[in-house]
C-alpha positions in Angstrom: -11.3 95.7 -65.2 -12.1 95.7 -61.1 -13.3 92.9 -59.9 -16.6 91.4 -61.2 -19.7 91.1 -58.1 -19.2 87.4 -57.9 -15.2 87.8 -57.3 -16.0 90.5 -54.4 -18.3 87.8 -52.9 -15.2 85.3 -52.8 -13.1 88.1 -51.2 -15.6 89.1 -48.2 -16.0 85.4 -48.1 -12.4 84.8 -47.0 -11.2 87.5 -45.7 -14.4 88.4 -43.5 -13.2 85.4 -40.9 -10.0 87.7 -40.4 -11.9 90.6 -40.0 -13.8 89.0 -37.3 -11.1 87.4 -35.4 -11.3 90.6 -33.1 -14.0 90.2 -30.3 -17.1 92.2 -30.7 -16.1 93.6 -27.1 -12.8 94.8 -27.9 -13.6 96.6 -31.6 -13.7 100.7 -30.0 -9.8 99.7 -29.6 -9.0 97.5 -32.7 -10.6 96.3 -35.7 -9.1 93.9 -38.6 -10.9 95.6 -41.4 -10.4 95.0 -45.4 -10.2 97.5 -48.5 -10.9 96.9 -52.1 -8.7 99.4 -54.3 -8.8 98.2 -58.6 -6.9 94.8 -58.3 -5.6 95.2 -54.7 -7.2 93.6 -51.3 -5.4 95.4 -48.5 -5.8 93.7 -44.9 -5.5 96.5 -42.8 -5.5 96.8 -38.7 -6.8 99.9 -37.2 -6.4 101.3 -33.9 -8.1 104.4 -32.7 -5.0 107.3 -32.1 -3.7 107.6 -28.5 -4.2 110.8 -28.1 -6.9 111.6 -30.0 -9.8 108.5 -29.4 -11.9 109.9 -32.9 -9.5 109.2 -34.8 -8.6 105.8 -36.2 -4.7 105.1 -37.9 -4.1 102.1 -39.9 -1.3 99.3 -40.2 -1.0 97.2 -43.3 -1.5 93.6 -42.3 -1.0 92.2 -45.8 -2.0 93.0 -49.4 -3.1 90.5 -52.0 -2.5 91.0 -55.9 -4.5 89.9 -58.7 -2.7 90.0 -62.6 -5.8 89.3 -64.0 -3.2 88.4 -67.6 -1.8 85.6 -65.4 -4.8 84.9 -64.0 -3.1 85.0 -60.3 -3.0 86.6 -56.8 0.4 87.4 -55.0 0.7 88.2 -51.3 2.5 91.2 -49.7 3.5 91.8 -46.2 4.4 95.1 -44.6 8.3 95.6 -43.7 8.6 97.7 -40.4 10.1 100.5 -43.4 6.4 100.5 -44.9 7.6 99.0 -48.1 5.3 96.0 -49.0 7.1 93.0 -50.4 6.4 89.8 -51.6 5.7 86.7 -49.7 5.7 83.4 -50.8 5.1 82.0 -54.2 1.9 83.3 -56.6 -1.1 81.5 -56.5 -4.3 81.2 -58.9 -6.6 80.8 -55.6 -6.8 83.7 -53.2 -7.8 80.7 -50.5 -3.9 79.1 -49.9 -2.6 83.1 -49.4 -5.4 83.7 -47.3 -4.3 80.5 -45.3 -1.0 81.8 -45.1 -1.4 85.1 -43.2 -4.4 83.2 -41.1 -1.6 80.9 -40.0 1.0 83.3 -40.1 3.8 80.0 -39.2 6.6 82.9 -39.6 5.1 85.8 -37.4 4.9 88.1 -40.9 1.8 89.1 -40.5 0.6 89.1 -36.9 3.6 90.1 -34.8 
C-alpha cells in the first residue's frame, strides 16, 4: 500500500523546509525539489543543463525508505558511483533522518 493522505502531509511537512532552503531569487538555476515513488521519498537537486537552459538534470540528495512490516524509514545517500547506500541507523520517525541530512555534520549530503 503507498502512503495513506495523512502520511503525504507529514512528508511535505518535513521535507518542504529543504525544499525551500533555496532563495526564491536563485530557483531558474537550482531547486531542492522532492518525489514520492510507492514507499520511497527521493530528495532530489536539480540544476537546469549547461548547455541546454530548458532542460533540468537531477542529483540524488538522499532517499528515505519506509518497510511499512517494520514499521520504519531508513535513509540513503548518493555515492559519487550513483549507488545509494545506507546511512545511519533505521528509525520509526521520518523526523530524526530528516534532521540528519538538514544537519548534514558529515558533508553526505550537501557537499
Amino acid at each position: 500500500m503507498a502512503f495513506s493522505e495523512s502520511e503525504r502531509k507529514e512528508i511535505d511537512d518535513l521535507l518542504r523546509p529543504l525544499c525551500e532552503r533555496v532563495p526564491e531569487r536563485l530557483r531558474d538555476k537550482l531547486r531542492v525539489e522532492y518525489e514520492i515513488e510507492e514507499h520511497t521519498v527521493t530528495l532530489n537537486e536539480r540544476r537546469p543543463v549547461h548547455f541546454d537552459p530548458t532542460r533540468w538534470t537531477t542529483l540524488g540528495i538522499a532517499r528515505f525508505r519506509y518497510a511499512r512490516t517494520k514499521d520504519e524509514w531508513q535513509l540513503y545517500w548518493q555515492r559519487a558511483s550513483g549507488k545509494w547506500q545506507v546511512y545511519g541507523s533505521p528509525s520509526s520517525d521520518l523526523a530524526p533522518l530528516v534532521a540528519l541530512v538538514r544537519d548534514d555534520e558529515n558533508g553526505a549530503f550537501w557537499g
